[in-house]
TORMITI-906255 format. One line per 2 residues: their letters; for each residue x, y, z negated of N, C-alpha, C. Coordinates in Angstrom, 2 decimals. Layout:
A	X:Y:Z:X:Y:Z:X:Y:Z  ...
//
This chain:
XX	83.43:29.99:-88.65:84.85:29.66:-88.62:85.63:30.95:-88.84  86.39:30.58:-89.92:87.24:31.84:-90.15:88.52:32.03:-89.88
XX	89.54:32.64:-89.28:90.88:32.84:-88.89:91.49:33.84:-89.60  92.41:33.21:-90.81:93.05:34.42:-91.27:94.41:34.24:-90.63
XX	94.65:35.45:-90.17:95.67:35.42:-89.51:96.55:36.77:-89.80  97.64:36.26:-90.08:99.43:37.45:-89.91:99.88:37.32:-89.20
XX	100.26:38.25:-88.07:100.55:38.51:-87.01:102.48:38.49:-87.04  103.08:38.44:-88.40:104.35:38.49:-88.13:104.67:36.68:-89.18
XX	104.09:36.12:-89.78:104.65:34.82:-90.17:104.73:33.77:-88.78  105.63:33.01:-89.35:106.47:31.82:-88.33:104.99:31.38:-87.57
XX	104.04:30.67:-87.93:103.55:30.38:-87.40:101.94:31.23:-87.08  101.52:32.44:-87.15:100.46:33.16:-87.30:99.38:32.62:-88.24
XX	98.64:31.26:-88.19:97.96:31.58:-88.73:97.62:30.03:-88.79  96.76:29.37:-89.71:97.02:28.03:-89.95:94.92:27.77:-89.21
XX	94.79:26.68:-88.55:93.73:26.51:-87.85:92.32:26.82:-88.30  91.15:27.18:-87.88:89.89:27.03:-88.64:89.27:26.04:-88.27
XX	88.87:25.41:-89.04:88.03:24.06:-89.44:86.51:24.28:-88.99  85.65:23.54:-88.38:84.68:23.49:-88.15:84.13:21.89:-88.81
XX	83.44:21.25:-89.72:82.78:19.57:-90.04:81.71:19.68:-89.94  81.49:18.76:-89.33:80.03:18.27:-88.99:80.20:17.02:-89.12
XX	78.89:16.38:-89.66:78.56:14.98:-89.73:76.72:14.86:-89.51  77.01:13.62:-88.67:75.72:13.59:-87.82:75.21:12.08:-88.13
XX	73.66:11.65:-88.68:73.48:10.25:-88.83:72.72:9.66:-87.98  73.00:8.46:-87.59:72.31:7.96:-86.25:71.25:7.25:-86.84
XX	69.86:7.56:-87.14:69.07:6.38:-87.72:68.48:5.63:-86.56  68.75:5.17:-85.36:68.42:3.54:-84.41:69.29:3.18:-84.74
XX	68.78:1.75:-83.80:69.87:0.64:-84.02:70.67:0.33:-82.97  70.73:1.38:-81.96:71.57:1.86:-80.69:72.56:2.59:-80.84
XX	73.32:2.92:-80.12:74.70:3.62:-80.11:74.09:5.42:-79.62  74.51:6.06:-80.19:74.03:7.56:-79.94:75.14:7.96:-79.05
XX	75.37:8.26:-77.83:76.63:9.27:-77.34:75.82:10.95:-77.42  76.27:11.52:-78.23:76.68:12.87:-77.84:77.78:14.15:-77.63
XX	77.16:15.02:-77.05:77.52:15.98:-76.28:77.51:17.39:-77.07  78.74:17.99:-77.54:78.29:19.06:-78.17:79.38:20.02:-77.27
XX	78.95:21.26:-77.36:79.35:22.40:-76.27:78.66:23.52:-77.04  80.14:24.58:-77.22:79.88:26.03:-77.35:79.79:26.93:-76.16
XX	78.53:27.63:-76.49:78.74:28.50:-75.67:78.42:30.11:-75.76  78.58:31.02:-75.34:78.10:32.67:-75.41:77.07:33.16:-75.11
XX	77.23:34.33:-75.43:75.64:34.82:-75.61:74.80:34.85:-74.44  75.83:34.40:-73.19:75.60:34.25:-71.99:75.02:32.79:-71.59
XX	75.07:32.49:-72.31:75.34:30.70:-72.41:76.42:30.08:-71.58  77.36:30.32:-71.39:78.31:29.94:-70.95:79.08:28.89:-71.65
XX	79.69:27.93:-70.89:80.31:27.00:-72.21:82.16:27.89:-72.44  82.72:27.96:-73.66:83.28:28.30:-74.06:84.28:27.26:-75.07
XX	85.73:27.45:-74.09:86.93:26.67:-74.61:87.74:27.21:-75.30  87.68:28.53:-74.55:88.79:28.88:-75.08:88.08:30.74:-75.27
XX	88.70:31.78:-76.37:88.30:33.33:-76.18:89.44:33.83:-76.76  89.31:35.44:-76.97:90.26:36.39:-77.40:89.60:36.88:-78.07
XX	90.40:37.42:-79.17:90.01:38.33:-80.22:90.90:39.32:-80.49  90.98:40.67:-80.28:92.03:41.55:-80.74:93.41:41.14:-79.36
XX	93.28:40.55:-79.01:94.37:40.08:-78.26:94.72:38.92:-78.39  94.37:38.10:-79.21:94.89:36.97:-79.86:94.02:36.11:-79.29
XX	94.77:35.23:-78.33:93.71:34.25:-77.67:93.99:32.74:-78.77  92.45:32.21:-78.61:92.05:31.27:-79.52:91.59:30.29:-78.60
XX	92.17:28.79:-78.76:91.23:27.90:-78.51:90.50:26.49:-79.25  89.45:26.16:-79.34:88.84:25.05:-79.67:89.23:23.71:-79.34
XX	89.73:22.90:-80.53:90.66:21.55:-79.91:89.91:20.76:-80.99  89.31:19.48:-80.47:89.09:18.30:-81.52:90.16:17.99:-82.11
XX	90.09:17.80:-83.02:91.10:17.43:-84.52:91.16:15.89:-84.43  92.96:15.56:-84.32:93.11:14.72:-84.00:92.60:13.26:-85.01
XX	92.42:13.79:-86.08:91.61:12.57:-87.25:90.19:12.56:-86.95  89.74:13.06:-86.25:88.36:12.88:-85.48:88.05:12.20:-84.61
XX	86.53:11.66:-84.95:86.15:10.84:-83.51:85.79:11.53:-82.24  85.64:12.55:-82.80:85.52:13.64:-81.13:86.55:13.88:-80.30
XX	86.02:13.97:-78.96:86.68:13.97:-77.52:86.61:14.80:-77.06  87.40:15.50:-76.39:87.11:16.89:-75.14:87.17:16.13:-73.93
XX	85.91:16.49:-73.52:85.68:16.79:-71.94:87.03:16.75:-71.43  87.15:15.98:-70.33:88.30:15.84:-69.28:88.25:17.02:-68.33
XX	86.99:17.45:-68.07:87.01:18.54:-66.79:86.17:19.78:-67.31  85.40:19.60:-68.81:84.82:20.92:-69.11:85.47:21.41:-70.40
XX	85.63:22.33:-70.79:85.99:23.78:-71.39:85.22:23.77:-72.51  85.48:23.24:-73.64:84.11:23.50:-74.86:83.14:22.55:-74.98
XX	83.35:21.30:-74.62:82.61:20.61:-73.96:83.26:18.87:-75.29  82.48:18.57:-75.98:83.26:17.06:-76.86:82.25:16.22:-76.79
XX	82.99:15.04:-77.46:82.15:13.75:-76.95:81.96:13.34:-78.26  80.93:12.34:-78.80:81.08:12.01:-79.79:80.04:10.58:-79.80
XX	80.42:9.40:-80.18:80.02:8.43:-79.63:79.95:7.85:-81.55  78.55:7.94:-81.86:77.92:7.24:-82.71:77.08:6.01:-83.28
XX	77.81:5.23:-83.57:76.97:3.42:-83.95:75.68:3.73:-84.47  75.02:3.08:-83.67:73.64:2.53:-84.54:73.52:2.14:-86.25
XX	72.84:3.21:-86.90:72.62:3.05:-88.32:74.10:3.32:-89.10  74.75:4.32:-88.56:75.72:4.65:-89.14:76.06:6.60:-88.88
XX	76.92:6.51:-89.51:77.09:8.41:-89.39:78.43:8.82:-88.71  78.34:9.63:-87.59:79.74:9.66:-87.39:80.47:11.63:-87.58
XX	81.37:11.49:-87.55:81.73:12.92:-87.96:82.09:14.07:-86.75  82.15:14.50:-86.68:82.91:15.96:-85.69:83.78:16.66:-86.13
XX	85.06:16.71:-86.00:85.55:17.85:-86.26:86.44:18.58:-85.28  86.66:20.08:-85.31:86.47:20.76:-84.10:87.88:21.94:-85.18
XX	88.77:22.17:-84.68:89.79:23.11:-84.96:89.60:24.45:-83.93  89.71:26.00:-84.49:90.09:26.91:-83.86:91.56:27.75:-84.02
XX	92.50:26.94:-83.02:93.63:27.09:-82.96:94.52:28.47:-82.18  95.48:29.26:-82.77:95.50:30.58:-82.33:96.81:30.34:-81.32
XX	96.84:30.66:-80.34:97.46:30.18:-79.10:98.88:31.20:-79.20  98.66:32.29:-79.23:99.76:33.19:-78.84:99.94:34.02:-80.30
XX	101.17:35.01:-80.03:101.69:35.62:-81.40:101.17:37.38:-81.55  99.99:37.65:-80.33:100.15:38.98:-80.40:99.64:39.70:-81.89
XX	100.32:41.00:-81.71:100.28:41.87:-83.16:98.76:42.37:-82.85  97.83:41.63:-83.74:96.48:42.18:-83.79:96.47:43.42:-84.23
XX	95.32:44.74:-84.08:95.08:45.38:-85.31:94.71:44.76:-86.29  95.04:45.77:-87.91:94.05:45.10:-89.21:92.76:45.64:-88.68
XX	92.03:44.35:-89.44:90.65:44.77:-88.87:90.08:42.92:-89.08  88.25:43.45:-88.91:87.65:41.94:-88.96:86.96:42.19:-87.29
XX	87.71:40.60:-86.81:86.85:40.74:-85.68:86.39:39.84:-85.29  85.00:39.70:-84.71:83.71:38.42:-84.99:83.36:38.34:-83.29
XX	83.37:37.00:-83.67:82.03:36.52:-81.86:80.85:35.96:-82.08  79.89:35.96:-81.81:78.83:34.93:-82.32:78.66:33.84:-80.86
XX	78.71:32.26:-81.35:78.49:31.54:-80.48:77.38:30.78:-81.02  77.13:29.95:-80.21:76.10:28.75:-80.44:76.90:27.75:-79.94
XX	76.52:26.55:-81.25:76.76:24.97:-80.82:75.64:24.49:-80.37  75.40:23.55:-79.32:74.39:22.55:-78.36:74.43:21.69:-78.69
XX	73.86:20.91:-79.54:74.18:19.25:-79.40:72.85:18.59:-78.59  73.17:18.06:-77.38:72.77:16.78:-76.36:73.03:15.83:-76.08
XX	72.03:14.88:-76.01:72.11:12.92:-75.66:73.21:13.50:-74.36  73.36:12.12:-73.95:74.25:11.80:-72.76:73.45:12.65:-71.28
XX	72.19:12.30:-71.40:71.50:12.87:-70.00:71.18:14.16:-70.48  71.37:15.12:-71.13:72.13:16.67:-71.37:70.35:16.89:-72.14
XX	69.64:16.03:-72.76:68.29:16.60:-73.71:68.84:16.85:-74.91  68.56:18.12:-75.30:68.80:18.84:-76.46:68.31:17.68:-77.94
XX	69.54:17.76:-79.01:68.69:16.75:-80.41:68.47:17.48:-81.27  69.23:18.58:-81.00:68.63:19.74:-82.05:68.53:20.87:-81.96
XX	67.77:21.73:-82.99:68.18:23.32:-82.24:69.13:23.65:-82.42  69.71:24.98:-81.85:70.59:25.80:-80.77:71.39:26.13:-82.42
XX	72.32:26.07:-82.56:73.37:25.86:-84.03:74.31:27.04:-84.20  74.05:28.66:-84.35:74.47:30.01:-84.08:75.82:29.69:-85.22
XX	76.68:29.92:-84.53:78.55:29.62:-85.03:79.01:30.89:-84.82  79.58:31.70:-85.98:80.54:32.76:-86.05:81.79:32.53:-86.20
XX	82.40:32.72:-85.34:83.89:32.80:-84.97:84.90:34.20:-85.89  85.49:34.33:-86.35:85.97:35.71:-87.08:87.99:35.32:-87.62
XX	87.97:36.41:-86.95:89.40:36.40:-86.82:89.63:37.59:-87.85  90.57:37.45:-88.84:90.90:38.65:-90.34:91.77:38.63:-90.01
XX	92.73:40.06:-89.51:93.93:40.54:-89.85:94.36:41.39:-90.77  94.82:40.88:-91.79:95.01:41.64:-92.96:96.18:42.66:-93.02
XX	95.92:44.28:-93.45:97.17:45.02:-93.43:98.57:44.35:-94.04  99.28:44.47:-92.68:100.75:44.43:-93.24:102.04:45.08:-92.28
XX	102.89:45.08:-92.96:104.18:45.92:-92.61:105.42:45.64:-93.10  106.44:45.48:-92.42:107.53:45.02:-92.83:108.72:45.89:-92.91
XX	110.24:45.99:-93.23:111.06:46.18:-93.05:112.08:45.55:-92.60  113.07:46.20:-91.93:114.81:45.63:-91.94:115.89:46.64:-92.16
XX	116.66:46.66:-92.84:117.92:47.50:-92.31:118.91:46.98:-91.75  119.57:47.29:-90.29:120.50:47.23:-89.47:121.69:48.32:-89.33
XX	122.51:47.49:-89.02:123.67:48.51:-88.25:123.57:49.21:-87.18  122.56:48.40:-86.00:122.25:48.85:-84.95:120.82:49.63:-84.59
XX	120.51:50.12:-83.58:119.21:50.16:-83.09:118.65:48.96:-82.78  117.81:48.52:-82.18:117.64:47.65:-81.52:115.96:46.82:-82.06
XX	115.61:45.94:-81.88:114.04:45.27:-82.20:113.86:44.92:-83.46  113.32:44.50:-84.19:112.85:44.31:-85.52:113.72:42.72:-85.58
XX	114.38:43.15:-86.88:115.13:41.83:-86.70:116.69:41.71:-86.03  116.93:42.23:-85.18:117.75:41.83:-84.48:118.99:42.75:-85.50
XX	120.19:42.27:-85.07:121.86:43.02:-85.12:121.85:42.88:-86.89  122.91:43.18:-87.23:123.64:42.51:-88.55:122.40:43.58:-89.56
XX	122.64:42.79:-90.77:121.76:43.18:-91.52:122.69:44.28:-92.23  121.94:45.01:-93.26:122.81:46.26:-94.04:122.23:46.06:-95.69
XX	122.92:45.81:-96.93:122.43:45.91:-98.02:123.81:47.61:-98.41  124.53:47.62:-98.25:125.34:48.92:-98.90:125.99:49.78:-97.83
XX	125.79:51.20:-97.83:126.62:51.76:-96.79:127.81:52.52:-98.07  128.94:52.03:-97.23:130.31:52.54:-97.96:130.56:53.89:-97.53
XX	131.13:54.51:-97.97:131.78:55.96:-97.57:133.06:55.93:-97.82  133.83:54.85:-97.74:135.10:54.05:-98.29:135.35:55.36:-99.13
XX	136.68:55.91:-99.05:137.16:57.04:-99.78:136.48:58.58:-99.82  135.89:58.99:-101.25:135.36:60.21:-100.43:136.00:61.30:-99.84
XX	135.11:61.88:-99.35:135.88:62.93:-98.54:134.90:64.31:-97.66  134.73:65.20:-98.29:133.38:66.43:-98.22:132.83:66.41:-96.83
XX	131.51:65.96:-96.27:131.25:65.51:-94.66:131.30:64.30:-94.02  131.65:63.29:-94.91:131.75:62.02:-94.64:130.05:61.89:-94.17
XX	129.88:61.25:-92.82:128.95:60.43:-92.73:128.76:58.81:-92.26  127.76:58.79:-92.30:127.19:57.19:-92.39:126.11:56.57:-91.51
XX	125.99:55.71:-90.62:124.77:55.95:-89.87:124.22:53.89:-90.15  122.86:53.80:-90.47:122.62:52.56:-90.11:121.09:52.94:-89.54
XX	120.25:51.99:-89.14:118.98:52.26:-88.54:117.91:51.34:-89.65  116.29:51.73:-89.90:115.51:50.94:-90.45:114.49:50.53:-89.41
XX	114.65:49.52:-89.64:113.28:48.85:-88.44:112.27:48.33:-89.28  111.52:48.86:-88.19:109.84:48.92:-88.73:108.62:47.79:-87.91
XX	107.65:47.87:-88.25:106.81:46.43:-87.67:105.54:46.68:-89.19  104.68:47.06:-88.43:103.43:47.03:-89.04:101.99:46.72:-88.07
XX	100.44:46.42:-88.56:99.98:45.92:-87.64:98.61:47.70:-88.00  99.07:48.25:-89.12:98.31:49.02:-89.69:99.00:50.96:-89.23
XX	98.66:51.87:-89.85:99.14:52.74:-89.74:99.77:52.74:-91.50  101.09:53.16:-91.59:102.16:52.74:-92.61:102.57:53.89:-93.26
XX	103.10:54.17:-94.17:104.04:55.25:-95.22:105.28:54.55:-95.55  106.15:54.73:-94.93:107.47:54.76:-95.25:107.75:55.56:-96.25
XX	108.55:54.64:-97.95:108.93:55.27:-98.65:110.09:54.98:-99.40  110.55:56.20:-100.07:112.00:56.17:-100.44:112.66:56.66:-101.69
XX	112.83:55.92:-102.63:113.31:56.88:-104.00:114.63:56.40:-103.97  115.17:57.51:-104.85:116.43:57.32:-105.37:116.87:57.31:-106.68
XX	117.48:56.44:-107.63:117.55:55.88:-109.01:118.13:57.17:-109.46  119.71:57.55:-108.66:119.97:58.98:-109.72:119.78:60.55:-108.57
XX	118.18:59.99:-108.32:117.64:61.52:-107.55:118.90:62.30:-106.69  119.83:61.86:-105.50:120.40:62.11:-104.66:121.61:62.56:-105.47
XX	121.79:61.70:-105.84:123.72:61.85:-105.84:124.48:60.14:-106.28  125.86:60.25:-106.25:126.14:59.16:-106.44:127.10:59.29:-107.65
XX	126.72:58.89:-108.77:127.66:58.36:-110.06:128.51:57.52:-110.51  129.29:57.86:-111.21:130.47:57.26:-111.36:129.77:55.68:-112.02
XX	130.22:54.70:-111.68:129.86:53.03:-112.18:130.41:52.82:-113.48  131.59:52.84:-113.44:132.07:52.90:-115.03:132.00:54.36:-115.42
XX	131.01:54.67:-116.32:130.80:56.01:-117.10:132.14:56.81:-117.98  132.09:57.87:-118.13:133.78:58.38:-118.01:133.30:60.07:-118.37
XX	133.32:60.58:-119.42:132.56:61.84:-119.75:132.91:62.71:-119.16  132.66:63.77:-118.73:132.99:65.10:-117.82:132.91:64.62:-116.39
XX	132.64:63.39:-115.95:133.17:62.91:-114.85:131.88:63.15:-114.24  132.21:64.28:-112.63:130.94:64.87:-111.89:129.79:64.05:-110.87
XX	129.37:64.26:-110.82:128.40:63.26:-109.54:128.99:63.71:-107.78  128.27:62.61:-107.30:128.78:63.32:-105.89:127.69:63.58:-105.08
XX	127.01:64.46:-104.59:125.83:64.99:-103.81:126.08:64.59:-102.51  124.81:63.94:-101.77:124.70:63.52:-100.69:123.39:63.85:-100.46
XX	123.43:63.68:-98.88:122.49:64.14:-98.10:121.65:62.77:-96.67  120.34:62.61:-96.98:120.05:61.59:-96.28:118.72:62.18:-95.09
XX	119.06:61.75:-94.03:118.09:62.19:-92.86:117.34:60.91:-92.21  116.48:60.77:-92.38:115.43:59.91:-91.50:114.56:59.95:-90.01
XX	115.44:59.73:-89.02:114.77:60.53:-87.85:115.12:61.99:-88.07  116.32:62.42:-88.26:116.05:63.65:-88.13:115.34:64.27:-89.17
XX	114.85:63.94:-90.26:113.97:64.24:-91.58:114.86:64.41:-92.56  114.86:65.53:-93.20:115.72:65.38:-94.50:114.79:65.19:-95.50
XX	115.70:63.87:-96.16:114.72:63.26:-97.26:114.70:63.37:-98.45  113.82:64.27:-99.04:114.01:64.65:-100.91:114.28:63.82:-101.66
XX	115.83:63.67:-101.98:115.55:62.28:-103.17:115.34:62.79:-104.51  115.03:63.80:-104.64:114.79:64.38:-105.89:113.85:63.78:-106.57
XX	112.66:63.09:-105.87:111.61:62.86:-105.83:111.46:61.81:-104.86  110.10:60.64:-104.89:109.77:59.52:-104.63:108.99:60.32:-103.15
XX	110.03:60.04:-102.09:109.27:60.75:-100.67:109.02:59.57:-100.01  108.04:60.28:-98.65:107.23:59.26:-98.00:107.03:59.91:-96.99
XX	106.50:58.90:-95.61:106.41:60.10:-94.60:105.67:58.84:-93.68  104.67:59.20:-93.15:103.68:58.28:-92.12:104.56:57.28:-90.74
XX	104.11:56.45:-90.84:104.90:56.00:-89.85:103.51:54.85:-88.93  104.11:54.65:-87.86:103.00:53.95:-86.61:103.73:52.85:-85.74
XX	104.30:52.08:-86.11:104.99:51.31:-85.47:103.91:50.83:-83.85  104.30:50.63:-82.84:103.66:50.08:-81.48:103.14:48.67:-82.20
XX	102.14:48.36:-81.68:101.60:46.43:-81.63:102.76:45.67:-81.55  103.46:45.85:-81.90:104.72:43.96:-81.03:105.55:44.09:-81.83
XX	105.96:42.77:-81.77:106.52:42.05:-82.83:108.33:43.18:-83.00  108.85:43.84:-81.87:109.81:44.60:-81.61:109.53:45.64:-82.67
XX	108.58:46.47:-82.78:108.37:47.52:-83.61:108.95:48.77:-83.02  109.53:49.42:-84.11:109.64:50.94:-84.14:112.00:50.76:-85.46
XX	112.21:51.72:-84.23:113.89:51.92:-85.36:114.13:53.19:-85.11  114.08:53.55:-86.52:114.67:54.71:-87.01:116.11:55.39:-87.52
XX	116.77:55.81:-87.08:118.61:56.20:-87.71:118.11:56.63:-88.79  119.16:56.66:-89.85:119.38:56.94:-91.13:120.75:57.70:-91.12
XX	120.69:58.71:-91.84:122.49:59.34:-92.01:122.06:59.60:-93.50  123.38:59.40:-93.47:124.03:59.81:-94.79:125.22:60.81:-94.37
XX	125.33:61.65:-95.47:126.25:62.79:-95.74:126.83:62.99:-96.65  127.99:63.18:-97.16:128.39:63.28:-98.10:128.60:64.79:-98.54
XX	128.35:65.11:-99.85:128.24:66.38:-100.14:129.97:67.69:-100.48  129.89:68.11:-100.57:131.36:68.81:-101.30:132.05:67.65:-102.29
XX	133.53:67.37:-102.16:133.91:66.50:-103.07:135.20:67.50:-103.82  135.55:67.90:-104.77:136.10:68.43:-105.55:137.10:67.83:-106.46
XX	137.88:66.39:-106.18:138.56:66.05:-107.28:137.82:65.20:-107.94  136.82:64.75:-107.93:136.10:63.53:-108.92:137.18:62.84:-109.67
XX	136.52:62.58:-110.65:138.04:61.26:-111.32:137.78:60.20:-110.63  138.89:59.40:-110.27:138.87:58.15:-109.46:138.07:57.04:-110.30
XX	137.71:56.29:-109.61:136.64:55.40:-109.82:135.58:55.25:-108.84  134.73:54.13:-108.78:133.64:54.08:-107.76:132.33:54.39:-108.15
XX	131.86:55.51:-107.24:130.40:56.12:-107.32:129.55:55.29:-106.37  128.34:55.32:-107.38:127.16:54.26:-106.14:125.82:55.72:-107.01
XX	125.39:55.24:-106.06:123.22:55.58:-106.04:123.08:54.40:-105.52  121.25:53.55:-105.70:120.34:52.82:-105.50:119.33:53.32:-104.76
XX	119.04:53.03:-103.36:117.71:53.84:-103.07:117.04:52.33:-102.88  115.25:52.58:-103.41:114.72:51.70:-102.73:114.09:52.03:-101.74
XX	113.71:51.39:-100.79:113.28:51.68:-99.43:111.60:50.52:-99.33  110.93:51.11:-98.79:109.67:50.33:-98.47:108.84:50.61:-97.53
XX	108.37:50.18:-97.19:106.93:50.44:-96.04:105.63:49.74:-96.91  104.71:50.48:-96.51:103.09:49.74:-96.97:101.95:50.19:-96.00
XX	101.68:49.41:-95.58:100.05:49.65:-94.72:99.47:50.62:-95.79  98.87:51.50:-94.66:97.80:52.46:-95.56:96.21:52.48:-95.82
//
């Protein structure tokens, strides 16, 4: 059974499927008994992986039953000269931020008649939970958790003016260790929108945490967001450089901004 799972989509991770189909050749009714259990032999309902607790639920289009009072424990009640099916879901309970990484359990399935005699051998089931690298962004106005406070697509510097600054924050959320990166279309300055000959650029200055960031060039700089869904926020400034008279009109730069698991 495999669990691929993202630790930041709406719902983490969509169930793993376990089918089995079993044929009854009498002409009696078969009840059985199937139960996972560990290397301990323990019966097993429910486990964790990475943090991410998982449990085993018969699938409701199934003829299988869970145990009223045991843990891992289904019923499965088969007609004489007919086949009946099993199916068994591993459903991911909670939202914690796994590491990336593959992480495995080995169990065994039991299948036993009603008076607990084994019908077959001992049925070794790998459980494996995949968290695949990922990492997100936001830009905000505020500090605050991943996600949260007004979003930011443009910071204005309304009128310029030499020292003008600017402050918004980038929030971060990765499950990997990340590179935050950052270019700028006209390599740190801002140009006039409607083009206008002689007409100068305006030099600005951008700090990341306290980092001054080369836009000369496509920079990057490691980043580690904590496990949880809250993450990691970073301030951003902007500065505006010497302004000298520009001809009037509106100056923009484009930066793109990204994060990527490494």
């Amino acid at each position: 059974m495999r669990i691929a799972y993202n630790p930041f989509a709406p719902d983490g991770a969509a169930p793993a499927a376990l089918d089995l189909l079993f044929q009854n050749r009498s002409d009696a009714v078969c009840d059985l008994r199937l139960a996972l259990t560990d290397a301990a032999g323990l019966e097993v309902g429910q486990l964790t992986l990475a943090g991410v607790e998982v449990e085993f639920r018969a699938r409701e289009s199934s003829g299988l039953v869970e145990a009223p009072t045991q843990r891992g424990v289904f019923h499965l009640s088969v007609a004489g000269g007919s086949t009946g099916r099993a199916q068994l879901n591993a459903v991911v309970l909670n939202d914690a931020v796994a590491e990336a990484g593959v992480y495995e359990v080995e169990l065994t399935l039991l299948v036993r008649d009603a008076a607990g005699r084994s019908l077959l051998a001992p049925v070794p089931l790998r459980v494996a939970l995949v968290s695949t690298p990922r990492a997100q962004l936001s830009l905000a106005g505020a500090a605050g958790a991943f996600g949260s406070g007004s979003s930011v697509e443009v910071v204005d510097f309304g009128e310029a003016a030499t020292g003008a600054t600017r402050r918004i924050f980038v929030q971060l959320r990765a499950n990997a260790p990340s590179s935050l990166i950052i270019s700028s279309q006209h390599r740190g300055v801002l140009k006039r929108v409607e083009p206008l000959e002689g007409a100068p650029s305006l030099a600005y200055r951008l700090e990341v945490d306290g980092q001054v960031v080369d836009l000369a060039t496509r920079w990057s700089r490691p980043v580690d967001p904590p496990r949880d869904k809250s993450g990691l926020s970073l301030p951003m400034i902007f500065t505006l450089g010497e302004v000298r008279g520009p001809a009037a009109g509106r100056y923009e730069d484009v930066l793109t901004i990204d994060i990527s698991p490494d």
